[in-house]
C-alpha positions as CSV (number, residue, x, y, z in Angstrom):
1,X,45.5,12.7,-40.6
2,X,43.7,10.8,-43.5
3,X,44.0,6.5,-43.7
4,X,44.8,4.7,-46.7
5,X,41.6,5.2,-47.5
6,X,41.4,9.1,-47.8
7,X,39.5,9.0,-44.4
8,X,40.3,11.8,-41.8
9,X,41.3,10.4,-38.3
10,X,39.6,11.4,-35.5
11,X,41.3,11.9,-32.0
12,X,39.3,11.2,-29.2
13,X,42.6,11.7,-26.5
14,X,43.2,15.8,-25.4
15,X,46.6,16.6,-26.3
16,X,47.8,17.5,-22.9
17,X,45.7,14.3,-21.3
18,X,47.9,11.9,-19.2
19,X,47.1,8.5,-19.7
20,X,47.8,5.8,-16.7
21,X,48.2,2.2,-18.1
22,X,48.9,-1.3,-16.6
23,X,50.1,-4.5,-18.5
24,X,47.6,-6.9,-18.5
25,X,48.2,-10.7,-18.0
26,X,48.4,-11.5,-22.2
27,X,51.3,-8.5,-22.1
28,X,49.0,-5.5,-23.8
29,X,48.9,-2.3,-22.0
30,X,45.5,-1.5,-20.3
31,X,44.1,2.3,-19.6
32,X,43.4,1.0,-15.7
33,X,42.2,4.9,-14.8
34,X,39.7,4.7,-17.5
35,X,37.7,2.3,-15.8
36,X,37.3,4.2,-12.3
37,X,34.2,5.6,-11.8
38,X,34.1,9.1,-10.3
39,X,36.2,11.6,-11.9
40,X,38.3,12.7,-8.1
41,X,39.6,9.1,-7.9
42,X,41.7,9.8,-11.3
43,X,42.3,13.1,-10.1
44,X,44.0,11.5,-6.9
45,X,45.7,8.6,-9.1
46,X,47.6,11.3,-11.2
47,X,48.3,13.3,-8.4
48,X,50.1,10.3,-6.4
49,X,51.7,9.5,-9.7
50,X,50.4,6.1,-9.3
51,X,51.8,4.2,-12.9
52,X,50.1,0.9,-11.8
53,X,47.2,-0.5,-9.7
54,X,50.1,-2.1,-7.7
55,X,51.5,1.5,-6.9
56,X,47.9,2.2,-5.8
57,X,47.4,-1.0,-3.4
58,X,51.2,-0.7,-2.3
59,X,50.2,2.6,-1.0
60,X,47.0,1.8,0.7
61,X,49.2,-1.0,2.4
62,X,51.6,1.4,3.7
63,X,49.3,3.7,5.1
64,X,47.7,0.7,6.8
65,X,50.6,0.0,8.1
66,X,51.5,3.0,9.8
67,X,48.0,3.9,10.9
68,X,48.1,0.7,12.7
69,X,50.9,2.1,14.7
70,X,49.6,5.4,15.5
71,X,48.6,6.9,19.0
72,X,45.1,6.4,19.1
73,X,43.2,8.4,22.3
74,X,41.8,5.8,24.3
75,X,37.5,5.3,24.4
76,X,35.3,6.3,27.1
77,X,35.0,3.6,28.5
78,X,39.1,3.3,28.4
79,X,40.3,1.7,31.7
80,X,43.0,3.6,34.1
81,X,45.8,1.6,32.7
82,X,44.9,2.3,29.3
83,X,44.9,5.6,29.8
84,X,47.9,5.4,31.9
85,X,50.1,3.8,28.7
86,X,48.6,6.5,26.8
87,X,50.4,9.2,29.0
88,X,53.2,7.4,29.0
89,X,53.5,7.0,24.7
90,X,52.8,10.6,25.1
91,X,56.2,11.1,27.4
92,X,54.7,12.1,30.7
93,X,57.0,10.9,33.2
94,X,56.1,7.6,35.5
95,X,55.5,9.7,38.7
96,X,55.0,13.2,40.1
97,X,58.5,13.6,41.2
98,X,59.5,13.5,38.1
99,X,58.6,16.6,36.9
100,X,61.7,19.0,37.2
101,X,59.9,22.3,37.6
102,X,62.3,25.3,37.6
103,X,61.3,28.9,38.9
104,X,62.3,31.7,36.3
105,X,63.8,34.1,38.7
106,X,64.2,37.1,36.5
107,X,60.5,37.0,35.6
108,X,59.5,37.3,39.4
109,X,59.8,40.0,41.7
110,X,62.4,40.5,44.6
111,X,60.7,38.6,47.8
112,X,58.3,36.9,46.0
113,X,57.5,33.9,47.9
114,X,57.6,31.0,46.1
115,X,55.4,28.0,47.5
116,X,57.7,24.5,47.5
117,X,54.5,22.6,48.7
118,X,51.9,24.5,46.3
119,X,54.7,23.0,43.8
120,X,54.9,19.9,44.6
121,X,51.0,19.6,45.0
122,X,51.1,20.9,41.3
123,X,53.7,18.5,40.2
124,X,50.9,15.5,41.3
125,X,47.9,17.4,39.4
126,X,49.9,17.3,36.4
127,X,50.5,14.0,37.2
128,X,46.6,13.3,36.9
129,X,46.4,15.2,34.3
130,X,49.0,13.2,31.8
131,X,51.0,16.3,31.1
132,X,54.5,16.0,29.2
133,X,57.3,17.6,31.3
134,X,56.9,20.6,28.8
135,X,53.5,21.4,29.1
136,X,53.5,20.9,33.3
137,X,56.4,23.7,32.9
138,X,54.3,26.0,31.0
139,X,51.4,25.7,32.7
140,X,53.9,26.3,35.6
141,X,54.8,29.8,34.6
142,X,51.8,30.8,33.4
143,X,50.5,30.1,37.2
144,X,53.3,31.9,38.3
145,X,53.0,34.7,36.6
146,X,50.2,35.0,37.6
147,X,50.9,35.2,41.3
148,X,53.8,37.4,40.8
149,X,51.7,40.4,39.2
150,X,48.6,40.2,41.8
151,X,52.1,39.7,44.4
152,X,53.6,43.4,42.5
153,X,50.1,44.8,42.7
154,X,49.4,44.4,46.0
155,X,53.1,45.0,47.2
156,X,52.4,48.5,45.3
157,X,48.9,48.8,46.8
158,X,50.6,49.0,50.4
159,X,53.4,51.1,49.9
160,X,50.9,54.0,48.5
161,X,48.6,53.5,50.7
162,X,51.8,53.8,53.7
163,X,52.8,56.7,52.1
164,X,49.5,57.7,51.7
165,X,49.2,57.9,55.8
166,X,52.3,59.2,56.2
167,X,51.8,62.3,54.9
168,X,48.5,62.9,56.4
169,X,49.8,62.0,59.6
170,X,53.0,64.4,59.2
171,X,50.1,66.8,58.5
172,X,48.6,66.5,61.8
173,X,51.0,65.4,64.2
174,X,54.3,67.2,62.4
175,X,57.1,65.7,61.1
176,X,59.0,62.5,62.4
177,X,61.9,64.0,63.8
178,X,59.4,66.0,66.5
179,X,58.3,65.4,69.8
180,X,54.9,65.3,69.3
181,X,54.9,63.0,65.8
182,X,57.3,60.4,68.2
183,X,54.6,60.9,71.2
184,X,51.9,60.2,69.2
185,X,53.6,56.7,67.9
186,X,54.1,55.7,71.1
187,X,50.6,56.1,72.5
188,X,49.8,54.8,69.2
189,X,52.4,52.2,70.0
190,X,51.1,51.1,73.4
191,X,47.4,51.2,72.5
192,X,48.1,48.1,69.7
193,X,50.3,46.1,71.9
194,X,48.1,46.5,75.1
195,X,44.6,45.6,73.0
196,X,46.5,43.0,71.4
197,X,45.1,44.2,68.3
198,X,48.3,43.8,66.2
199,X,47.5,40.5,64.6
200,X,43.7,41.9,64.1
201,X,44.9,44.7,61.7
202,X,47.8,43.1,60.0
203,X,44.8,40.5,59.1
204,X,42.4,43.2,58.3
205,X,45.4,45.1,55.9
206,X,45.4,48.3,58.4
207,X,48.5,47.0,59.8
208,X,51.1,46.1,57.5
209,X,54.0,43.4,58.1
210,X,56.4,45.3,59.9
211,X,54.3,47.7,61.9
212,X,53.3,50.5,59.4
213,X,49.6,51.6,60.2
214,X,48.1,51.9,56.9
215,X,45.0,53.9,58.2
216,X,45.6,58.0,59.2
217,X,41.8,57.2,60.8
218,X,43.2,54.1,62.8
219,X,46.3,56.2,63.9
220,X,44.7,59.0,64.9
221,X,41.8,56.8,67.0
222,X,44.9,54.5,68.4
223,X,47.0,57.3,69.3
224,X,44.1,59.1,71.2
225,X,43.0,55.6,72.9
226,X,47.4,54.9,73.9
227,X,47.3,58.5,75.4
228,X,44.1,58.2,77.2
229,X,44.6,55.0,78.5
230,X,47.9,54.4,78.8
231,X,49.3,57.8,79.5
232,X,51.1,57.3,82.5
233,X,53.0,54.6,81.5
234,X,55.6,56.6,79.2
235,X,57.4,58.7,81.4
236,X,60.3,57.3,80.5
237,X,62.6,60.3,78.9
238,X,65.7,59.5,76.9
239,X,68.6,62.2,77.3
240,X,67.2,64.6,75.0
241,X,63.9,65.0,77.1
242,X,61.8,62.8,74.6
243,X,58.9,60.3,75.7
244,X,60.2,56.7,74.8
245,X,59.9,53.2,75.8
246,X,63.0,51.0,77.0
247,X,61.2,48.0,75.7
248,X,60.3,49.0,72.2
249,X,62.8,48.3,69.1
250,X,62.9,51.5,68.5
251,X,63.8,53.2,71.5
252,X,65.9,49.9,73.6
253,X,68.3,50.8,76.3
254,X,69.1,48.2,78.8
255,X,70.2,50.0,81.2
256,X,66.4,52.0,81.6
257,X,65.4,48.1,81.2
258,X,67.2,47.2,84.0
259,X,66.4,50.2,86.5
260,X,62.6,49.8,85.7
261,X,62.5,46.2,86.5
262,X,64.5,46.7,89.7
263,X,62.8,49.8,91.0
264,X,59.3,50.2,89.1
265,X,58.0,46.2,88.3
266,X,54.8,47.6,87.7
267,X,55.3,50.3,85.2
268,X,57.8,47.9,83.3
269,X,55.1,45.4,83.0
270,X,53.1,48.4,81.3
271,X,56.1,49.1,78.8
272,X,57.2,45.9,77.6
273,X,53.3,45.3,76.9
274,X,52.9,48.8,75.1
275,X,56.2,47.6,73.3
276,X,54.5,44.1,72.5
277,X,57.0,41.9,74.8
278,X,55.8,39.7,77.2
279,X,56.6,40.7,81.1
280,X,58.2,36.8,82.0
281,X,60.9,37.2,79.3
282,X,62.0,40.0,81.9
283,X,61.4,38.0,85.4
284,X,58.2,39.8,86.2
């Protein structure tokens, strides 16, 4: 656009240029951006939509303000009650006890034993630890989880290698419903109970919780050492002609319990051992 003079006007502004100005103290309007010196810090200002330097130091105020009243992680050199009120801003309850764990019962197995004093020793380290209620819990099932697959594993483990003996056994000493497979158990039986070696292999895994050998080698050696040794303690016959024991779970009759004690003291002695009783329980 020319003047009065026939002079064109230059513009020095870009058309699309946003231009920040503050009232001075005489009432004319001042381009308070134009003065700051890097290019990012007018950058910022338009991005805030800051109109005036007041909306700028209003801002900074307010973000003072807050920061002052953030959660700030203790130093080093922090004391155990700083830290302590740390915890306790972060919402981890004032003691142990506190903690309400809960076991997820559909995410564990069917006998899994679950440790009530392993808990409540966990409840204290996350105590220690200034854990929040929710992350004690996860942790807590994580843990758990843990324990419940090596529990599954090892559960598993056992029953193939039980079945695993079974069937060689069967292949050796015949089925279960036969004389020799049930004579075989009994010297196998009696040679455990009378070596006291139950508690030896249930610690050693050849033995497992109720009884099962989980060895055919161990069996084999066992029945051979019951039959040997103890032979002529199991001529006991049941009514079908069968070798058993009075004593044992398996085979108990009290009447034969009775007649033994009464007439043969020293060979009932021999069967409640082989049977893994103890003789006083009896009278003898």
């Amino acid at each position: 656009m020319a003047d009065e003079n026939g002079q064109v006007e230059t513009s020095t502004t870009a058309p699309n240029a946003t231009v920040v100005t503050d009232q001075g103290s005489n009432g004319n309007s001042v381009d308070w951006v134009a003065g700051l010196q890097f290019e990012d810090n007018r950058t910022l200002v338009e991005a805030k939509q800051w109109k005036t330097a007041d909306d700028a130091i209003r801002s900074y105020r307010e973000l003072e303000t807050h920061a002052s009243k953030a959660l700030k992680v203790p130093e080093a050199d922090a004391s155990a009650d700083d830290w302590n009120a740390f915890y306790g801003k972060l919402g981890r309850p004032e003691t142990p006890d506190k903690y309400e764990l809960k076991l997820n019962t559909e995410a564990v197995p069917e006998g899994f034993p679950y440790d009530e004093k392993s808990a409540i020793e966990f409840r204290t380290w996350a105590h220690e630890a200034g854990l929040t209620p929710a992350q004690a819990q996860t942790l807590h099932d994580k843990f758990v989880g843990m324990q419940a697959g090596g529990f599954t594993a090892a559960r598993d483990a056992m029953a193939k290698a039980e079945g695993d003996t079974h069937r060689e056994i069967v292949m050796q000493w015949g089925d279960p419903d036969t004389d020799g497979y049930k004579q075989n158990l009994e010297y196998t039986s009696r040679a455990i109970g009378q070596l006291g070696l139950k508690d030896e292999l249930t610690r050693l895994g050849a033995l497992s919780a109720d009884g099962a050998v989980l060895s055919p080698k161990i069996a084999f050696a066992l029945s051979k050492v019951g039959k040997e040794m103890y032979g002529e303690d199991t001529t006991v016959l049941n009514a079908g002609g069968t070798i058993s024991n009075p004593f044992s779970a398996e085979h108990e009759n009290l009447t034969q319990q009775g007649q033994l004690v009464r007439d043969d003291p020293s060979k009932a002695r021999s069967l409640i051992r082989a049977a893994g009783g103890n003789p006083a329980d009896y009278g003898l």
